[in-house]
C-alpha positions as CSV (number, residue, x, y, z in Angstrom):
1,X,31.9,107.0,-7.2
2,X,31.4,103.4,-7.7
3,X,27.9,102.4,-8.1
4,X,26.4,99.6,-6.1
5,X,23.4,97.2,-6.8
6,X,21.5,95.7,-4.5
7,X,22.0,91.7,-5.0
8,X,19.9,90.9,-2.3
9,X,16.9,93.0,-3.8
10,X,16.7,91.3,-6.8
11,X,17.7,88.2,-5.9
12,X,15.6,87.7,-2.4
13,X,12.1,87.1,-4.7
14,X,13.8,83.5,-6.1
15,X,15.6,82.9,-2.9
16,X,13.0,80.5,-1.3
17,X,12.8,78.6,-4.6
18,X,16.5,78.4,-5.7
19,X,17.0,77.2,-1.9
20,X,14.9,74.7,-1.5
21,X,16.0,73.2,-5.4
22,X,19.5,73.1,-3.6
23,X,18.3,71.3,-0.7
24,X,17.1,68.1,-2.1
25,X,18.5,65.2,-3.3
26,X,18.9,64.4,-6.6
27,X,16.5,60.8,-6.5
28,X,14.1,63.8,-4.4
29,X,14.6,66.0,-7.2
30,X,13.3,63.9,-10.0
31,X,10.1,62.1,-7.7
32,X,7.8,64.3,-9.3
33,X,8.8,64.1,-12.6
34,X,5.5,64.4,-14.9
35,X,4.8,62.1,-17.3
36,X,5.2,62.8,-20.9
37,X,1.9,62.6,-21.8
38,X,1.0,65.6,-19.2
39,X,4.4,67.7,-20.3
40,X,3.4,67.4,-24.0
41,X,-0.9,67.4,-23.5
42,X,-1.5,69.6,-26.6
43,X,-4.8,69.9,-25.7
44,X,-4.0,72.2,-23.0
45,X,-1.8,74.6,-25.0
46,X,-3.7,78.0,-25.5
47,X,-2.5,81.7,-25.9
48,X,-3.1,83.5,-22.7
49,X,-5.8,86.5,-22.6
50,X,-3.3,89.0,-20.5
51,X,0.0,89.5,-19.2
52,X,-1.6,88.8,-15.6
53,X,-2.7,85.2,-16.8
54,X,1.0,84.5,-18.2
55,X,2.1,84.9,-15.0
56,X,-0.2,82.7,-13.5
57,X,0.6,80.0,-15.6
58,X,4.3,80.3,-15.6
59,X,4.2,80.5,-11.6
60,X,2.4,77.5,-11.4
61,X,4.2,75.3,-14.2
62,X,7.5,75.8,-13.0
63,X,6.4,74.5,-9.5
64,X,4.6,71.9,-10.9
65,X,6.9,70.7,-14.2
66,X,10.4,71.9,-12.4
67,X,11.3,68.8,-12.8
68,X,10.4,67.9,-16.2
69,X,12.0,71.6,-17.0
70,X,15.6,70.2,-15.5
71,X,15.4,67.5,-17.9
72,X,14.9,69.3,-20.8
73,X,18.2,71.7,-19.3
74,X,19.9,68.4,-19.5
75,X,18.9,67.2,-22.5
76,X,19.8,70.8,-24.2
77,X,22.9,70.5,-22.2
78,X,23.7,67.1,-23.8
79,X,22.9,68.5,-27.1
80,X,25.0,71.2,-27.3
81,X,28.0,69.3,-26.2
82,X,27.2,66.8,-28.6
83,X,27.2,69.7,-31.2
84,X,30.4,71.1,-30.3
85,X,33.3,68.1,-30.1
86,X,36.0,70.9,-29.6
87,X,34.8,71.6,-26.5
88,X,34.3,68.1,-25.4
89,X,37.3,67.4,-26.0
90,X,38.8,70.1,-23.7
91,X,36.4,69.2,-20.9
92,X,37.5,65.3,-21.5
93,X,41.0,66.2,-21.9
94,X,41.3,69.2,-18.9
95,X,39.3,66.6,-16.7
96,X,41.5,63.0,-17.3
97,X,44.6,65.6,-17.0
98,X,43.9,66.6,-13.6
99,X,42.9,63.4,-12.4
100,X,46.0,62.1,-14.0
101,X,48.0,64.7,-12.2
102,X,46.4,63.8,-8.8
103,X,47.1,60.3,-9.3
104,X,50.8,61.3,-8.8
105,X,49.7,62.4,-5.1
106,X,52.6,64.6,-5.3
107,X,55.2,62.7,-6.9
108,X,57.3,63.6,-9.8
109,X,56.6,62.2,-13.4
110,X,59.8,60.6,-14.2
111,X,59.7,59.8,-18.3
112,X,63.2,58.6,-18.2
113,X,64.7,61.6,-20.1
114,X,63.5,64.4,-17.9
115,X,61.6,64.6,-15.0
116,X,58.6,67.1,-14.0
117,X,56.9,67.7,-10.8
118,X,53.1,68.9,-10.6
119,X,54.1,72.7,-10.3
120,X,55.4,72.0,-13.8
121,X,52.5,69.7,-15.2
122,X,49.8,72.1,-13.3
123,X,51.3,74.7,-15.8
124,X,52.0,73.0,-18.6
125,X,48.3,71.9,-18.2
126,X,47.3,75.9,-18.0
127,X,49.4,76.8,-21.0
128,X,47.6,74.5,-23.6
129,X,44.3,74.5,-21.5
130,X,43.6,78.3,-21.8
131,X,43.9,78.4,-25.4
132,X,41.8,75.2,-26.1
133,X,39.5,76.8,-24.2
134,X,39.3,80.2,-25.7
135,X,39.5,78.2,-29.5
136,X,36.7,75.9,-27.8
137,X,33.7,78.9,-27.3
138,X,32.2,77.7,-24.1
139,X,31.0,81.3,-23.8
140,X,28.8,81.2,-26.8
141,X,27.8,77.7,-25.9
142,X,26.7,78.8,-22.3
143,X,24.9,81.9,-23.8
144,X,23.3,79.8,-26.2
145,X,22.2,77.1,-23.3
146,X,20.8,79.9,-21.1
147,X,18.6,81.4,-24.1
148,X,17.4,78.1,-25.5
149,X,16.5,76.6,-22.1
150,X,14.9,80.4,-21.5
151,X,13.1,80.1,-24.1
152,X,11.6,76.5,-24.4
153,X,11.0,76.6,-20.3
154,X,9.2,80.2,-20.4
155,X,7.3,78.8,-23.7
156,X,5.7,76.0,-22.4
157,X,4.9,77.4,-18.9
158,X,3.5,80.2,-20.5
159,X,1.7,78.5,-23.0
160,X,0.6,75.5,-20.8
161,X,-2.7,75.9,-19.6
162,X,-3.6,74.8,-15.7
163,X,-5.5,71.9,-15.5
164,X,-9.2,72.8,-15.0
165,X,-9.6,71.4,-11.4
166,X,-7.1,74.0,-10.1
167,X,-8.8,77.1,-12.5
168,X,-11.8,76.5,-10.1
169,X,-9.9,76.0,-6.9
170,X,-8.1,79.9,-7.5
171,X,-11.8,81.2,-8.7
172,X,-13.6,80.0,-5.3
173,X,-11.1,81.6,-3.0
């Protein structure tokens, strides 16, 4: 008995927002980038009464600061490559290898004492990628991307109070 779970159930309450992020454009994507000074207004930082007002505000910062939110995935994204050469390196080094390989456009690589053609240089490439790759940790580095971008997005959309014009819009309706 193999148990199933239903994908579609859990997943169908972002679809409409993960869809229309795919949609765009990046130079779409970043046209509503908020200014700093409205990202980082301390003045509107307060601890929410309830759980019901923490999901107000994180519904309605992550529409309206979605973009400013991809940034800061970048920017942690940036950081923790920065912070882990090892698995620059393999990235760099994976990467210029199969463009290099491609570059053949199916050709052998003669070196003058031996000769290899891309079956042989796809796995040669395999064997020492696999192992740089384990030795690299881009699991931990992954994990650690997903729970610091978790954290500082959900942080500041939670703590981010709206702005007061639409407190008093939501009240009147």
């Amino acid at each position: 008995m193999a148990m199933q779970i239903p994908i579609d159930a859990i997943t169908s309450r972002f679809g409409d927002r993960f869809n229309s992020i795919r949609s765009q454009s990046m130079s779409s994507r970043f046209a509503n980038l908020r200014p700093v000074s409205e990202f980082l207004d301390l003045k509107r930082l307060s601890k929410p009464a309830n759980f019901g007002e923490v999901q107000s505000r994180v519904n309605y910062n992550l529409g309206h600061f979605s973009s400013n939110y991809a940034v800061v995935f970048v920017m942690l994204s940036v950081y923790s490559l920065l912070t882990n050469w090892y698995l620059m390196f393999t990235i760099v080094f994976v990467s210029a290898s199969l463009w290099g390989i491609s570059k053949l456009n199916g050709r052998d690589l003669d070196l003058g004492f031996r000769r290899f053609n891309t079956s042989q240089l796809y796995t040669a490439l395999l064997c020492i990628a696999v192992p740089m790759g384990f030795l690299s940790s881009p699991i931990s580095t992954v994990l650690w991307l997903i729970g610091a971008t978790g954290v500082t997005v959900f942080g500041h959309a939670a703590l981010m109070d709206k702005p007061i014009e639409n407190a008093f819009s939501e009240e009147a309706v």
